[in-house]
Backbone of each chain as ProteinMPNN parsed JSONL, in Angstrom:
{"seq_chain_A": "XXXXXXXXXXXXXXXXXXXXXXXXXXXXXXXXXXXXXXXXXXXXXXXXXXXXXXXXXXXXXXXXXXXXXXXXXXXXXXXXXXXXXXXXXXXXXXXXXXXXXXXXXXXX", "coords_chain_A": {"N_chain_A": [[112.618, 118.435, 123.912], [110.634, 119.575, 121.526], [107.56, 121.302, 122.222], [105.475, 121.113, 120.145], [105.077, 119.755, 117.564], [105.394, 119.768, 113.374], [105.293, 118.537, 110.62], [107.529, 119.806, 108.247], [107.297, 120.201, 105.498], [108.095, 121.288, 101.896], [104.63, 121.158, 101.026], [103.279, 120.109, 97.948], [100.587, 120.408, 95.927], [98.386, 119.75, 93.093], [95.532, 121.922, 91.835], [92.27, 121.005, 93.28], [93.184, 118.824, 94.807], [93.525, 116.822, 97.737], [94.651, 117.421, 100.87], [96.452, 116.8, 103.521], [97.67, 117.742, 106.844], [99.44, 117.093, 109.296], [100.548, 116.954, 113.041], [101.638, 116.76, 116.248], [101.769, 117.115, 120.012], [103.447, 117.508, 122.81], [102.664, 117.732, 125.556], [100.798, 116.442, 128.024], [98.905, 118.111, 129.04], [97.981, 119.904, 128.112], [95.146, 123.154, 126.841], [93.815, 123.735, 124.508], [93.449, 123.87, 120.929], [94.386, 124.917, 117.963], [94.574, 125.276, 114.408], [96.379, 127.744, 112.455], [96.841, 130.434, 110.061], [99.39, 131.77, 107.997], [99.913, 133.59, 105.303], [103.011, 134.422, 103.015], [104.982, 136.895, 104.236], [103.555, 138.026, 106.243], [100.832, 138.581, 109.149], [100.114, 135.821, 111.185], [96.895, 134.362, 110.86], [93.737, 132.957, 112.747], [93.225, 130.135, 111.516], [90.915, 128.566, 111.97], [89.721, 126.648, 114.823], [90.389, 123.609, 117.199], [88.511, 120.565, 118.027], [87.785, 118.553, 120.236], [85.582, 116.313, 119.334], [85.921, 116.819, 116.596], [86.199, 118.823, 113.655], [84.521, 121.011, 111.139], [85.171, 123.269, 108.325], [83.453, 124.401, 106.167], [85.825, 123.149, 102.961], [87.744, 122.618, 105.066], [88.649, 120.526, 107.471], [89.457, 119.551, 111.028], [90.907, 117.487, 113.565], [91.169, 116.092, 116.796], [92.993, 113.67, 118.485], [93.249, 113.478, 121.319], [94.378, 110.792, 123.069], [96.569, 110.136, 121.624], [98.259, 112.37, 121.46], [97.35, 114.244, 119.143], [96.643, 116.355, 116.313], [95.529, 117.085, 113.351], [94.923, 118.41, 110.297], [92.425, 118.633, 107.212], [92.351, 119.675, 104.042], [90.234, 119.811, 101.239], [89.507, 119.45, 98.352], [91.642, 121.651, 97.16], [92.291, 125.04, 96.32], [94.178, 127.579, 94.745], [94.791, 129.425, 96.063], [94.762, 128.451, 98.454], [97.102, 128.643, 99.188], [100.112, 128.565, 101.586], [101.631, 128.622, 104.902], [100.7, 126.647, 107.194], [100.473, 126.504, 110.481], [100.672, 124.981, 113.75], [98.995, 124.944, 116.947], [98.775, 125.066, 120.724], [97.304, 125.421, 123.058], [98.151, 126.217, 126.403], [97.715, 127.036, 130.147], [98.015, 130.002, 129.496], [99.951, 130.233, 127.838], [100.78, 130.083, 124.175], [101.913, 127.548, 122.117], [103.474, 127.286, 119.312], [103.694, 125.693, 116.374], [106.478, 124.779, 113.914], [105.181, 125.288, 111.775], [103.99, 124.557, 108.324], [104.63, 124.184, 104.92], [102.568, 124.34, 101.765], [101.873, 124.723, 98.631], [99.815, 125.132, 96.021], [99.418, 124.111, 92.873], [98.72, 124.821, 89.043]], "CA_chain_A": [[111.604, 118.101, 122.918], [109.409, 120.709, 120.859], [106.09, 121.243, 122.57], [104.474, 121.152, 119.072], [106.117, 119.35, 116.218], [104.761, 119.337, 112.62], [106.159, 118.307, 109.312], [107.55, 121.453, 107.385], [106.542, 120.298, 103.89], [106.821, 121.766, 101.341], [103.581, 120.02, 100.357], [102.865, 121.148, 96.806], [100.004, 119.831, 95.273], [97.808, 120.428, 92.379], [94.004, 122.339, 92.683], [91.879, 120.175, 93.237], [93.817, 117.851, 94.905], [92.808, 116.895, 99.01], [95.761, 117.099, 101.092], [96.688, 116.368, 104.916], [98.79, 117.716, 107.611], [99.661, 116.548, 111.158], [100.559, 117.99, 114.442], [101.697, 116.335, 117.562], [102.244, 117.739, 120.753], [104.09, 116.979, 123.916], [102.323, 117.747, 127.312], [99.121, 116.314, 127.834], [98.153, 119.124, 129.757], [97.307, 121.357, 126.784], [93.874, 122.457, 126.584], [93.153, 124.217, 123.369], [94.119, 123.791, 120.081], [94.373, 125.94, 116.531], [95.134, 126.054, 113.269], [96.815, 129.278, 111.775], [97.429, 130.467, 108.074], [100.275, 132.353, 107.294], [100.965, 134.336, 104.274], [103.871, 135.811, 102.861], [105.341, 138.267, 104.95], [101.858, 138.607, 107.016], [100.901, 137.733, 110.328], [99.386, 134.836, 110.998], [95.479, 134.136, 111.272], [93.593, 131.831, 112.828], [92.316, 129.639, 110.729], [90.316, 127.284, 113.0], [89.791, 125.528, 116.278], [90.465, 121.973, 116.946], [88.045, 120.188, 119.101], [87.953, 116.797, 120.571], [84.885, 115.973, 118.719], [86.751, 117.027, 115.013], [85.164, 120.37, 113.081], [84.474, 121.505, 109.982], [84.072, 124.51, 108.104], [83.463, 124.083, 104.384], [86.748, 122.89, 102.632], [88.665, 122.503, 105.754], [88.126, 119.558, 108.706], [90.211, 119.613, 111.813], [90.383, 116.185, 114.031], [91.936, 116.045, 117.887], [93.432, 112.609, 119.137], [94.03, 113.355, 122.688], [95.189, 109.755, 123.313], [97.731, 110.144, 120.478], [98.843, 114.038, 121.522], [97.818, 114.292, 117.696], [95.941, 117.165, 115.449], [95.139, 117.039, 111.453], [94.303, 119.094, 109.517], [92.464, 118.075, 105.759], [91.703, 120.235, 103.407], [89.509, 118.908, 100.44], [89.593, 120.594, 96.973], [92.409, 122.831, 96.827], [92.402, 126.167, 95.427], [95.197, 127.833, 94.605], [94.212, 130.418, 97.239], [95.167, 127.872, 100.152], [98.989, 128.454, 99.57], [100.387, 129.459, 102.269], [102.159, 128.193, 105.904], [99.476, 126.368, 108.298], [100.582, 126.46, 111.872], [99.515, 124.048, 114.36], [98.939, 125.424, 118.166], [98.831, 123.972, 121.249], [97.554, 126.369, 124.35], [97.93, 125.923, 127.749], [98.544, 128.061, 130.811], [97.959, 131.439, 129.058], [100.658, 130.193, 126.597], [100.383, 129.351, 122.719], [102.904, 127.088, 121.296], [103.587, 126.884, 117.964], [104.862, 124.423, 115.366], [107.364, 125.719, 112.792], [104.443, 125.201, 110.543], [103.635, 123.38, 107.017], [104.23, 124.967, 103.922], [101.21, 124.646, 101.103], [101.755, 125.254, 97.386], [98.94, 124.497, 95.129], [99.648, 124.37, 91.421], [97.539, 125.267, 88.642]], "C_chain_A": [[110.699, 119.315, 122.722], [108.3, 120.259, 121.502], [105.17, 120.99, 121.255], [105.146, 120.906, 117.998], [105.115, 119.121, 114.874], [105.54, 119.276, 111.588], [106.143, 119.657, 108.268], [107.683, 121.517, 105.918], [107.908, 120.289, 103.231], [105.827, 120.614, 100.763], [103.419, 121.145, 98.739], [101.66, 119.983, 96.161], [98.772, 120.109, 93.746], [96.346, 120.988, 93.029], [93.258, 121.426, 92.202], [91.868, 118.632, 94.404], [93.087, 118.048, 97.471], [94.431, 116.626, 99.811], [95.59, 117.211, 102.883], [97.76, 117.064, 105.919], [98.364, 117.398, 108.892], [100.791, 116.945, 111.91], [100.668, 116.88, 115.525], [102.105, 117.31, 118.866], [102.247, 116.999, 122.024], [103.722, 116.78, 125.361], [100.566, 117.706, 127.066], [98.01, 117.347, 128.587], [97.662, 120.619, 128.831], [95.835, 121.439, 126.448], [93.149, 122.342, 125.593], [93.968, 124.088, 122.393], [93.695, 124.278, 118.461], [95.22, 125.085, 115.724], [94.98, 127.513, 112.845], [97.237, 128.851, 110.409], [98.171, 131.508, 108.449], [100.639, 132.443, 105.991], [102.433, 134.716, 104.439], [104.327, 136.61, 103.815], [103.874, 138.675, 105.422], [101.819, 137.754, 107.91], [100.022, 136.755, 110.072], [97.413, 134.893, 111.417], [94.911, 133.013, 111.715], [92.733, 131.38, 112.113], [90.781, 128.706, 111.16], [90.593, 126.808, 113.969], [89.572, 124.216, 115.904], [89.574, 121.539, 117.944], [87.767, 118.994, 119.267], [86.725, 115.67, 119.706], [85.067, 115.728, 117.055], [85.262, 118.11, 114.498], [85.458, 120.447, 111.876], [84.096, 122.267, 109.556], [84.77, 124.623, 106.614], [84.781, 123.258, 104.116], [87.33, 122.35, 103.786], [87.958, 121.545, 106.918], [89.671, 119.44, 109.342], [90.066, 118.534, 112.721], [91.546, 116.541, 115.044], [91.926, 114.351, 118.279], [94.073, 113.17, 120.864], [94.719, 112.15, 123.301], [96.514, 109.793, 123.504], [97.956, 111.073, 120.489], [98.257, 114.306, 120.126], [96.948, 115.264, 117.043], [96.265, 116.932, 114.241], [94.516, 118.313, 111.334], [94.106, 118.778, 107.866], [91.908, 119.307, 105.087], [91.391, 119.648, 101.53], [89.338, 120.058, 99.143], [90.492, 121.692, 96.963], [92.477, 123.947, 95.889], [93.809, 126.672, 95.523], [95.364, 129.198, 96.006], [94.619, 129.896, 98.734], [96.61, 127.651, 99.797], [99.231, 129.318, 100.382], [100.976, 128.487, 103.526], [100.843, 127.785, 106.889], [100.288, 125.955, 109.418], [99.77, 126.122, 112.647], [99.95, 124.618, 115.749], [98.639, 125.039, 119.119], [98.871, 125.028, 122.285], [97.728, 125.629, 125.811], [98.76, 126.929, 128.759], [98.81, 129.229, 130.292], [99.345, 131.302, 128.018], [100.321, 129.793, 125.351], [102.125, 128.856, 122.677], [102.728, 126.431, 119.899], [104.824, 125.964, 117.219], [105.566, 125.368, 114.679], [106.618, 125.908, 111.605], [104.71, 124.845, 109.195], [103.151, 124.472, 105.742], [103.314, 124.649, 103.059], [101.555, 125.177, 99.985], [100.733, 124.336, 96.862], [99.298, 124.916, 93.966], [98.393, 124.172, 90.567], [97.306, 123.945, 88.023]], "O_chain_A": [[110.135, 119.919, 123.634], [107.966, 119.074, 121.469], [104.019, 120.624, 121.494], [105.81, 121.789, 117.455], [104.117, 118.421, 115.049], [106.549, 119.982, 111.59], [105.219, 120.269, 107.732], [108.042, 122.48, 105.24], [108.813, 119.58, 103.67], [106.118, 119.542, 100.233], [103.444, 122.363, 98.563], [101.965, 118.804, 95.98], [98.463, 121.299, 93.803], [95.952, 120.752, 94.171], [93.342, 120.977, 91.059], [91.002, 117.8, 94.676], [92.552, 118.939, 98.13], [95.23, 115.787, 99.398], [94.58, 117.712, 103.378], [98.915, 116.788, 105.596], [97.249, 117.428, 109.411], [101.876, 117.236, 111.406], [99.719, 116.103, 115.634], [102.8, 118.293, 118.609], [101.43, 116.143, 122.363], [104.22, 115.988, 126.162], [99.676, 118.32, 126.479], [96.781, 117.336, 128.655], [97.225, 121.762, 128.973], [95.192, 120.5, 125.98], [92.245, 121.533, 125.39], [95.175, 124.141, 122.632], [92.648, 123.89, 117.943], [96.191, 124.406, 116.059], [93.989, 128.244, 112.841], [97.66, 127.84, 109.847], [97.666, 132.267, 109.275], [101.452, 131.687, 105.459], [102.998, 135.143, 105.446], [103.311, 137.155, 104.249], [103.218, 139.588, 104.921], [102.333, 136.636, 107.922], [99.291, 136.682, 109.085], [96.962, 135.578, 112.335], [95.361, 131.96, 111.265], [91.631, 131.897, 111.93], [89.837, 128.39, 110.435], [91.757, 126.457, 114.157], [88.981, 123.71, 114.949], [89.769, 122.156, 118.992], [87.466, 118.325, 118.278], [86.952, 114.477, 119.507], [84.574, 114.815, 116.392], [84.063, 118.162, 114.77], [86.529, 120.03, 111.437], [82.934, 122.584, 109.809], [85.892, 124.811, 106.145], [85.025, 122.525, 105.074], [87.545, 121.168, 103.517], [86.8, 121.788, 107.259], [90.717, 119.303, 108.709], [88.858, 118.375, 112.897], [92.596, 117.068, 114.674], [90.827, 113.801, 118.357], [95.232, 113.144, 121.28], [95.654, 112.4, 124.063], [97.298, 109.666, 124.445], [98.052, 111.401, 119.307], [99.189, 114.966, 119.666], [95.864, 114.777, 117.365], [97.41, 116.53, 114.031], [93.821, 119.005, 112.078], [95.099, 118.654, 107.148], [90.993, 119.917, 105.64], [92.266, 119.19, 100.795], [89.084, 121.261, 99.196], [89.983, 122.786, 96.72], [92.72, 123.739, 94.7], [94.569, 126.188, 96.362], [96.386, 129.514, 96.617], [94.759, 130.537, 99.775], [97.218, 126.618, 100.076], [98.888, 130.498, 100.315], [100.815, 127.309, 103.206], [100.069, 128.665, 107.266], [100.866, 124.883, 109.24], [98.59, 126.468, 112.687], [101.156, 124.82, 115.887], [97.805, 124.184, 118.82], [99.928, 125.587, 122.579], [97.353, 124.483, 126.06], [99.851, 127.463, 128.558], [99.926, 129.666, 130.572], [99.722, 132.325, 127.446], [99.387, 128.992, 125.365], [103.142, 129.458, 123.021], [102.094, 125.446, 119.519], [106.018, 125.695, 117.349], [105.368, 126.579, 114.771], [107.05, 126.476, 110.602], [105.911, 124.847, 108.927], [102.151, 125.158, 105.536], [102.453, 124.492, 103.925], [101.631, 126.398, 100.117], [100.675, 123.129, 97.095], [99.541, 126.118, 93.861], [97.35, 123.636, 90.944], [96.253, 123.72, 87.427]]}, "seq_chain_B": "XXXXXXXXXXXXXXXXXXXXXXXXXXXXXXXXXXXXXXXXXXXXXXXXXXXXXXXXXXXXXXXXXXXXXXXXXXXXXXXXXXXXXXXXXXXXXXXXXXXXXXXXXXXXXX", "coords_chain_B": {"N_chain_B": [[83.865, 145.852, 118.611], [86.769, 143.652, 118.958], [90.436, 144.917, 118.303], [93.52, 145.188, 117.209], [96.385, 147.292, 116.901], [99.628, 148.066, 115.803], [102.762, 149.291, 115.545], [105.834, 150.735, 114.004], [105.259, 149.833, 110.933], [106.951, 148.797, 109.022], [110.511, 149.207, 109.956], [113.983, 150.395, 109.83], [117.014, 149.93, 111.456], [119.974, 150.867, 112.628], [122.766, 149.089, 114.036], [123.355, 149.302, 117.739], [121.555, 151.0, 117.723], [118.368, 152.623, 120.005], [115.421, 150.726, 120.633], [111.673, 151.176, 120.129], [109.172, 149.531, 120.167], [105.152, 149.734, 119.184], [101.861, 148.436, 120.691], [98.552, 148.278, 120.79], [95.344, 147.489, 122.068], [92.118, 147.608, 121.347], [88.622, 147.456, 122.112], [88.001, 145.401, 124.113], [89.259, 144.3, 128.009], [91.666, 144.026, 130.059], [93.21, 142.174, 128.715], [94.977, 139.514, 127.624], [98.677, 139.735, 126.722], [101.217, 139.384, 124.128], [104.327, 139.344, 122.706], [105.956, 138.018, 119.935], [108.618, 137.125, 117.64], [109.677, 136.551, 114.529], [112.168, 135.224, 113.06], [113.668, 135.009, 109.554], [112.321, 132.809, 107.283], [111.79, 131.306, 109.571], [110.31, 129.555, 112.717], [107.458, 130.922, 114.853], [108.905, 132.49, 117.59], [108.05, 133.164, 121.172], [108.754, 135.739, 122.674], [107.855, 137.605, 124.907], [104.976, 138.051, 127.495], [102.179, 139.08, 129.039], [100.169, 139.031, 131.26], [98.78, 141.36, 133.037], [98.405, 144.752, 134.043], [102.101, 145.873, 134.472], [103.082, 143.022, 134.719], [105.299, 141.258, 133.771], [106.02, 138.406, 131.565], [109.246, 137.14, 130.759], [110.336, 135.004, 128.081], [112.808, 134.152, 126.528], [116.432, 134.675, 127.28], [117.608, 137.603, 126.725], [118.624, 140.966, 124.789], [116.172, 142.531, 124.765], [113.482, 144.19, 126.15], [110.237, 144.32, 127.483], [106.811, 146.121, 128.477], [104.433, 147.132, 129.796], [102.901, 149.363, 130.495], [99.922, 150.504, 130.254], [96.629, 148.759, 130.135], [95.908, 147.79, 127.924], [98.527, 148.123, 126.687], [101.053, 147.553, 124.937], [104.895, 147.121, 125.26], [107.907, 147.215, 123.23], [111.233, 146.808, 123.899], [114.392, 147.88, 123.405], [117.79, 148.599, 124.573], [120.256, 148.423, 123.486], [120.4, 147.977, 120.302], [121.152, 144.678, 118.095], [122.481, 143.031, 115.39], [121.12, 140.333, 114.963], [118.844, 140.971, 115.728], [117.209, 141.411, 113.906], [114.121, 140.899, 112.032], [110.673, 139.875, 111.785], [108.876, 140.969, 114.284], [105.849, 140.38, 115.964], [103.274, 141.961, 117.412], [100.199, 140.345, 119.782], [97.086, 139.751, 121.196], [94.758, 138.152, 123.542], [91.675, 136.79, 124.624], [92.034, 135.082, 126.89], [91.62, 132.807, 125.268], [91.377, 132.087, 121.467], [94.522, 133.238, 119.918], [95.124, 136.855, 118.69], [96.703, 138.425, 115.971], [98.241, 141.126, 115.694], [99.465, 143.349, 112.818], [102.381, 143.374, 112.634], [105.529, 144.103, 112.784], [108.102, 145.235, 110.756], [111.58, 144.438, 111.222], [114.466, 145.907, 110.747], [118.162, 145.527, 111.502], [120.872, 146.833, 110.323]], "CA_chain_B": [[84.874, 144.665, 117.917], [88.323, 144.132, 119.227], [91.354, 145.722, 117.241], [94.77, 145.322, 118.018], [97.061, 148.519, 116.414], [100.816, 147.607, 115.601], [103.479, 150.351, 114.48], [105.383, 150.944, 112.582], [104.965, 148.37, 109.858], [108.574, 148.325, 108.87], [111.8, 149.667, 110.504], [115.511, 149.604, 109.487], [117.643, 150.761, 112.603], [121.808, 150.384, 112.901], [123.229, 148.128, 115.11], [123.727, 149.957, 118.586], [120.436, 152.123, 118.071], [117.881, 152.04, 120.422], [114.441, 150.349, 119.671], [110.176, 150.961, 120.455], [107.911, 149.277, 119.185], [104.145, 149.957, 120.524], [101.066, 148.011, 120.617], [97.345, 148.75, 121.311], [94.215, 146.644, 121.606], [90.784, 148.357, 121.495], [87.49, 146.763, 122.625], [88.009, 144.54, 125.661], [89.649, 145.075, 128.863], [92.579, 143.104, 131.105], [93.254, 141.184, 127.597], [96.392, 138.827, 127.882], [99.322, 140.525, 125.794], [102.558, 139.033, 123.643], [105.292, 139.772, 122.153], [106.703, 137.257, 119.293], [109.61, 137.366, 116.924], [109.43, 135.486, 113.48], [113.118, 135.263, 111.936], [113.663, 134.858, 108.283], [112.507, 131.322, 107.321], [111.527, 130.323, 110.859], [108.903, 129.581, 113.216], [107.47, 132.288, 115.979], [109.548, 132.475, 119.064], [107.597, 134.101, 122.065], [109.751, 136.869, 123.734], [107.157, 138.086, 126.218], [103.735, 137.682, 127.717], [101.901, 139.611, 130.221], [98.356, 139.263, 131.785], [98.146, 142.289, 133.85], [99.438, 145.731, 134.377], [103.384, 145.762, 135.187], [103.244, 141.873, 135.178], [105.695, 140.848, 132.431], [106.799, 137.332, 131.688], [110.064, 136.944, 129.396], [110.587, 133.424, 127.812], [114.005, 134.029, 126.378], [117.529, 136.063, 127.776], [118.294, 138.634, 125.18], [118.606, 142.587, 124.942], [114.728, 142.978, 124.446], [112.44, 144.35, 127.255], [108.547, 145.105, 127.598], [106.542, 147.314, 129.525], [103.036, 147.067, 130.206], [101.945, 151.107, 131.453], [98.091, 150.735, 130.169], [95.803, 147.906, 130.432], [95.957, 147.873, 126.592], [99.228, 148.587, 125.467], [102.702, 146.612, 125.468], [106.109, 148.277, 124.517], [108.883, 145.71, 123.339], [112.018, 147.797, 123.684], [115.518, 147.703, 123.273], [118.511, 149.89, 124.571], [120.552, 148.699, 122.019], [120.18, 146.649, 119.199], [122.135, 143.588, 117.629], [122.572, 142.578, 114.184], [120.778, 139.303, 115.239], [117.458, 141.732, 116.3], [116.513, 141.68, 113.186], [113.28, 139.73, 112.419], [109.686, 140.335, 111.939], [107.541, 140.996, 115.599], [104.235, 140.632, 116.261], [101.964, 141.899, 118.845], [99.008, 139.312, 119.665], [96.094, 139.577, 122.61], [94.402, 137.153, 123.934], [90.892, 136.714, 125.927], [92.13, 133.567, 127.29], [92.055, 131.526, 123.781], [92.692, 131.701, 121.053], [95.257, 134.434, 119.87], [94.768, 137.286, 117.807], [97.815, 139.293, 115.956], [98.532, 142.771, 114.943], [99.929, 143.245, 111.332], [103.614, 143.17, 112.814], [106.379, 144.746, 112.288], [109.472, 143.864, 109.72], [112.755, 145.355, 111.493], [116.036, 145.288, 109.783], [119.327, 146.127, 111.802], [122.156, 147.194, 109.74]], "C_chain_B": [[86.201, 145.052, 118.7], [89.482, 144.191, 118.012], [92.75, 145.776, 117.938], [95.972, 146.325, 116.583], [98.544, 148.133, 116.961], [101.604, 148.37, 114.76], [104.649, 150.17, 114.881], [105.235, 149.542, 112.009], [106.32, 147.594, 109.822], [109.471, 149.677, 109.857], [113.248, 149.798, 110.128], [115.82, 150.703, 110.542], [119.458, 150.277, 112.587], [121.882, 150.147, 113.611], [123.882, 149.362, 116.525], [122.777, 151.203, 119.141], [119.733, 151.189, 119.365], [116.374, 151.462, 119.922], [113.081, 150.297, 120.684], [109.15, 150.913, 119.844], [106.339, 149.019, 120.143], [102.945, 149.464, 119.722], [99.925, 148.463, 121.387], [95.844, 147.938, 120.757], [92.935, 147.751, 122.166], [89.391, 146.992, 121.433], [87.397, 145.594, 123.642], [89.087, 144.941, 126.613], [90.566, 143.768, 129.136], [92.989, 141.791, 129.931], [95.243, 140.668, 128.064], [97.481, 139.286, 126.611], [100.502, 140.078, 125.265], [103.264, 139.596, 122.598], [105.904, 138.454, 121.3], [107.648, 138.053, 117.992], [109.826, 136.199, 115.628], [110.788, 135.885, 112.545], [112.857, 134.992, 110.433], [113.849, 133.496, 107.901], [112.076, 130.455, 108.819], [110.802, 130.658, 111.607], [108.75, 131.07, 114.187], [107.798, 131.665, 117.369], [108.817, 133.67, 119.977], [108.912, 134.788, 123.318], [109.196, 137.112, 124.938], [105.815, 137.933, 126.061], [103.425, 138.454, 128.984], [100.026, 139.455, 130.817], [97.574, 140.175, 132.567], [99.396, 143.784, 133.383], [101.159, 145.702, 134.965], [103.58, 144.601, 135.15], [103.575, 140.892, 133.608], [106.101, 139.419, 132.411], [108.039, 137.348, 130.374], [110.297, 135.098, 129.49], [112.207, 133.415, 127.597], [114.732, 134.969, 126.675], [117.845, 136.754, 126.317], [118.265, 140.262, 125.468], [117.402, 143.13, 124.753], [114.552, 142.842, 125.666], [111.066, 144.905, 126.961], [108.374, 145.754, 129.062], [105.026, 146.768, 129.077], [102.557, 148.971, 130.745], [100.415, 151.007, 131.501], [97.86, 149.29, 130.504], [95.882, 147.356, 129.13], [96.542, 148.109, 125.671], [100.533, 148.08, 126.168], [103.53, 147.161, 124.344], [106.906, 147.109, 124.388], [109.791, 147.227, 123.369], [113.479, 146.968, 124.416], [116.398, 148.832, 123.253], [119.635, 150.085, 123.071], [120.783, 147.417, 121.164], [121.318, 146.168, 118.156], [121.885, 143.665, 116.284], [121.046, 141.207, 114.21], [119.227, 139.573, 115.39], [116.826, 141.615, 115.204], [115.546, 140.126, 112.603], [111.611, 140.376, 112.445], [108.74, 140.187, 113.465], [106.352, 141.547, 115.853], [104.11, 140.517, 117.64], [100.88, 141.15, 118.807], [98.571, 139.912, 121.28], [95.63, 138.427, 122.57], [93.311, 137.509, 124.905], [90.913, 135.48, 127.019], [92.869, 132.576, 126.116], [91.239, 132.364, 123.103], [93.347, 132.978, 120.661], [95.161, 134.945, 118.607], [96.097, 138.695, 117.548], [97.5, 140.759, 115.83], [99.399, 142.698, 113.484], [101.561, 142.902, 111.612], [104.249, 144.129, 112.703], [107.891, 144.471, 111.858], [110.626, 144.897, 110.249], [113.963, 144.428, 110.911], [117.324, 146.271, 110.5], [120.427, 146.325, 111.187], [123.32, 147.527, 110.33]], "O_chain_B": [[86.631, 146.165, 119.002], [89.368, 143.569, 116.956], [92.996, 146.315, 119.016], [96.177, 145.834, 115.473], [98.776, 147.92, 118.151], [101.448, 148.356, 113.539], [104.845, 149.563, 115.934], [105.124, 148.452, 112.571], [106.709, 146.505, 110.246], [109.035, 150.753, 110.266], [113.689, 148.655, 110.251], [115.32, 151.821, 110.66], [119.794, 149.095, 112.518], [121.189, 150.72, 114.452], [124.77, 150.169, 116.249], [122.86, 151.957, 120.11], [119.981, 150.049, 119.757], [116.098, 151.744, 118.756], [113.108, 149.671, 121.744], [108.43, 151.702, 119.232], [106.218, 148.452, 121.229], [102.768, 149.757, 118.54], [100.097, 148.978, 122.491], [95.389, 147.809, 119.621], [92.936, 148.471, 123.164], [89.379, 145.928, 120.816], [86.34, 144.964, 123.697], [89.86, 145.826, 126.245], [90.338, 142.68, 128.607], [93.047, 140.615, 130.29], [96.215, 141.247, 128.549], [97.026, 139.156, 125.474], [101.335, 140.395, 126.114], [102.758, 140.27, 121.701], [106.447, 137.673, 122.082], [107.458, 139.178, 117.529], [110.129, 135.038, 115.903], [110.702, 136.62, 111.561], [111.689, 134.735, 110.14], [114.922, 132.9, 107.993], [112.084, 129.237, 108.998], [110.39, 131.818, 111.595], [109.559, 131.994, 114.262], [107.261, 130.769, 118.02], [108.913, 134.86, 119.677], [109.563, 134.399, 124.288], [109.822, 136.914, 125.979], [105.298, 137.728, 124.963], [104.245, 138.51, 129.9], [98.984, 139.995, 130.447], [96.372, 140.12, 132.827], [100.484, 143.868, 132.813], [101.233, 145.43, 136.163], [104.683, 144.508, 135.689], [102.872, 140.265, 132.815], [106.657, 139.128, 133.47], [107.723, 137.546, 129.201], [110.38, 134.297, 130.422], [112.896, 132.758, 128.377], [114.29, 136.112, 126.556], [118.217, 136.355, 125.213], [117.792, 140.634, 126.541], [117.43, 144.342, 124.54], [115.026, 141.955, 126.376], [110.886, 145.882, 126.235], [109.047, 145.901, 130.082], [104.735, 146.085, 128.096], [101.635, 149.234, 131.517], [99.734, 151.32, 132.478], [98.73, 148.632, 131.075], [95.942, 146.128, 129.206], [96.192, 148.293, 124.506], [100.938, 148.127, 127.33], [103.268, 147.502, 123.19], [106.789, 146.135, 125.132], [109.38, 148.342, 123.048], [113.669, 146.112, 125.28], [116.266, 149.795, 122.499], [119.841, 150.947, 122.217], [121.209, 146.282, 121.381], [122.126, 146.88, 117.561], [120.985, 144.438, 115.954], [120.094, 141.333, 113.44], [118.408, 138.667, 115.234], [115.611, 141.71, 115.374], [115.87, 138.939, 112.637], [111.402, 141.36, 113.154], [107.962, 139.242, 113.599], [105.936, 142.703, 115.939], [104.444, 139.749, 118.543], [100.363, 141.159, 117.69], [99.294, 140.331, 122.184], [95.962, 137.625, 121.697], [93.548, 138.264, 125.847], [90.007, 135.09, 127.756], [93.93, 131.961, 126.017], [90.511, 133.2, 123.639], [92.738, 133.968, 121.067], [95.107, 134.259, 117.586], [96.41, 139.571, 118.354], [96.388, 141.282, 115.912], [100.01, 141.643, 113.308], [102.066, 142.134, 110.793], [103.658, 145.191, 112.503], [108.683, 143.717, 112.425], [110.656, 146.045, 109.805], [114.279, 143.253, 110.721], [117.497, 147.45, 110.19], [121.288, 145.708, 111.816], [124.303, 147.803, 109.643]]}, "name": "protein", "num_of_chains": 2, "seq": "XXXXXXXXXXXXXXXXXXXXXXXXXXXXXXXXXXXXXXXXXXXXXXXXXXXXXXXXXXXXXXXXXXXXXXXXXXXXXXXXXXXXXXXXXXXXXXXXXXXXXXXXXXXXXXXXXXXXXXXXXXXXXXXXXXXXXXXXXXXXXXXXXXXXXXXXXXXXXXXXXXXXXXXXXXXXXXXXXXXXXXXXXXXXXXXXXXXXXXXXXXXXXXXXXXXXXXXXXX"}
């Protein structure tokens, strides 16, 4: 079983539009947890931390279920600017594991 | 500020060359150091990881090796390279959490 499974889209949606992805992961012993953006042919960035409380920073809110292994990520008003691969992360033990990540087209 | 330095950008090498690719983080010290590999179309597979001088971990068997010499600088290297090698790899540090790349580099074995 994948340490970090997320649905690999493509999501396409228009701008404007509020859209969702989700993230599970496998060993409850994980302590930290990201979102990454990926462009294009470019490395990835992080986009945000996940924290058990749920975060937000402008546009984007991130929510942890430790129960439910489970991470979200929403982002609210789409620009065309948020296309791109969001990768969900899952540290523990000086490792990162990553999802295969969630593609992201916004149309005009 | 920390800065992590990733060359070259791109590569094309023939199957049977050998291969070094070299990484360098500036502004913190004893930083945790990896090596990933992002095929065409697919997620990032971690090759290697190290947290100290000389003290490499590999995740998967393959013809790739690192090196650690500095405190601040990890070598991926290969005596000789596959068809299969080819694949964009990134260097990333780490102060613990969370992880921060280098631009990569896009190699193409012919």
């Amino acid at each position: 079983r994948k340490e970090v499974e997320q649905d690999p889209g493509p999501f396409n949606v228009p701008e404007g539009a509020t859209v969702a992805f989700n993230c599970t992961y496998s060993n409850s012993a994980s302590q930290s947890f990201f979102w990454y953006r990926q462009d294009c042919r470019k490395e990835p960035k992080l986009l945000m931390s996940v924290y058990s409380s749920g975060n937000e920073d402008g546009r984007f809110t991130a929510q942890l279920n430790r129960a439910s292994q489970y991470i979200s990520l929403l982002i609210r008003d789409s620009k065309l600017s948020d296309s791109a691969t969001y990768l969900c992360v899952a540290y523990r033990g000086n490792q990162f594991y990553f999802g295969t990540g969630t593609s992201l087209t916004v149309i005009p | 500020s920390q800065t992590i330095h990733q060359w070259p950008a791109t590569l094309v090498q023939p199957v049977g060359s050998p291969l070094s690719l070299e990484c360098t983080v500036e502004g913190t010290s004893n930083p945790n150091l990896y090596w990933y590999r992002q095929a065409a179309g697919r997620g990032l597979q971690l090759l290697f990881y190290s947290v100290g001088i000389g003290q490499i971990s590999s995740e998967v068997p393959q013809n790739l090796s690192a090196s650690r010499p500095q405190d601040r600088q990890f070598i991926l290297s290969s005596k000789k390279l596959l068809l299969s090698d080819s694949g964009f790899y990134l260097c990333a540090w780490s102060p613990g959490s969370p992880l921060h790349f280098g631009n990569g580099t896009r190699l193409t074995v012919t």
